[in-house]
Backbone bond lengths (Angstrom), bond angles and torsions (degrees), N, CA, C in turn:
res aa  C-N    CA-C-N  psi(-1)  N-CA   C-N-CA  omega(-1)  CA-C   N-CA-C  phi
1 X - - - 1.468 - - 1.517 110.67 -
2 X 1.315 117.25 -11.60 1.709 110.93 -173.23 1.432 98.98 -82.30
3 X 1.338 113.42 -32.15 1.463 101.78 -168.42 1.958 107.82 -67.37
4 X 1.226 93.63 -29.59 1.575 92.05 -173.12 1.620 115.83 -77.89
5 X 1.087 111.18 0.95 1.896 146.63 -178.90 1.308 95.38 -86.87
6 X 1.426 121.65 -32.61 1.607 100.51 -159.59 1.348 90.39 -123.78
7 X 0.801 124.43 -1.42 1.909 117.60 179.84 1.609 97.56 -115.43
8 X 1.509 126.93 -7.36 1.285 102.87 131.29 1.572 132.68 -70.34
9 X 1.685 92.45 -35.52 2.093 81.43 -166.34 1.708 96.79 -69.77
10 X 1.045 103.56 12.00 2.063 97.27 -177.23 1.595 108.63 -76.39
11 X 1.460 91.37 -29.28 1.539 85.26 -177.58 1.807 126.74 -115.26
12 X 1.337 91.35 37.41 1.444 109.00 154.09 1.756 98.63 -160.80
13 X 1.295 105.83 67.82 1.403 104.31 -173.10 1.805 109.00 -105.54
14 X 1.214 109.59 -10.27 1.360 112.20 152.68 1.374 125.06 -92.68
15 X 1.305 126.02 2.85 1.347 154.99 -176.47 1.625 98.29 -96.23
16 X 0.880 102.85 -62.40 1.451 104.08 -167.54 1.742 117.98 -105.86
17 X 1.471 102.68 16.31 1.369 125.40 162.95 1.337 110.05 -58.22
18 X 1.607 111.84 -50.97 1.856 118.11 -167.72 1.840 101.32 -97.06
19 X 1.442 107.65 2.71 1.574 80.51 159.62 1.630 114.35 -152.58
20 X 1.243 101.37 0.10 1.685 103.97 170.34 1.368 108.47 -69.56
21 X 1.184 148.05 176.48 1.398 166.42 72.12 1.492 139.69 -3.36
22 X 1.445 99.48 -11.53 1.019 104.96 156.92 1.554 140.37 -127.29
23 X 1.244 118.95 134.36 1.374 109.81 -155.95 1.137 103.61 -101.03
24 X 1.562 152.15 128.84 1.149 175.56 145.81 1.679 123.92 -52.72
25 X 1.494 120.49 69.82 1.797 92.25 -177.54 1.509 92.26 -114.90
26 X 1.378 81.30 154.80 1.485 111.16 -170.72 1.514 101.47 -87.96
27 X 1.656 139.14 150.00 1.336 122.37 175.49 1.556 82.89 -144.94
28 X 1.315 117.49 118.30 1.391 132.60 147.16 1.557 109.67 85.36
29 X 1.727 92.04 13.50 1.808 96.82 -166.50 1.513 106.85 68.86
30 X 0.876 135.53 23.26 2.416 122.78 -167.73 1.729 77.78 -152.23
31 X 1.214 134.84 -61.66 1.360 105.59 178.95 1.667 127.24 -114.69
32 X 1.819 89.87 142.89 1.655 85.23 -166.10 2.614 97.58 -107.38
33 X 1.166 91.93 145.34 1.555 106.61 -169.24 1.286 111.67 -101.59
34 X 1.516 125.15 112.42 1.531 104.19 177.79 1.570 97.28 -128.61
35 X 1.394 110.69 141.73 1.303 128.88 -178.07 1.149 123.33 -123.10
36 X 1.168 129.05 98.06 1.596 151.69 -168.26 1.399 130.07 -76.60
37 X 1.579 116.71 47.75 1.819 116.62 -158.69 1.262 114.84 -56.27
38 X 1.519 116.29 115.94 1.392 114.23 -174.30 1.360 118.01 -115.23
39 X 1.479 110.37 145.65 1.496 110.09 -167.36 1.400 136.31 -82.88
């Protein structure tokens, strides 16, 4: 299920850059980074 989590937030990932929590970078297109700031 994560993969289908992140290839949705891909496509509002500048959308949801300024208010999701999670930040998404892409490196070389082959790896994807997710970082989870927890409180």
């Amino acid at each position: 299920m994560a993969f289908i989590f992140i290839l949705f937030d891909i496509q509002f990932y500048s959308l949801r850059l300024n208010t999701s929590h999670i930040c998404l970078e892409f490196i070389t297109g082959s790896t994807i980074k997710i970082e989870l700031p927890g409180t």
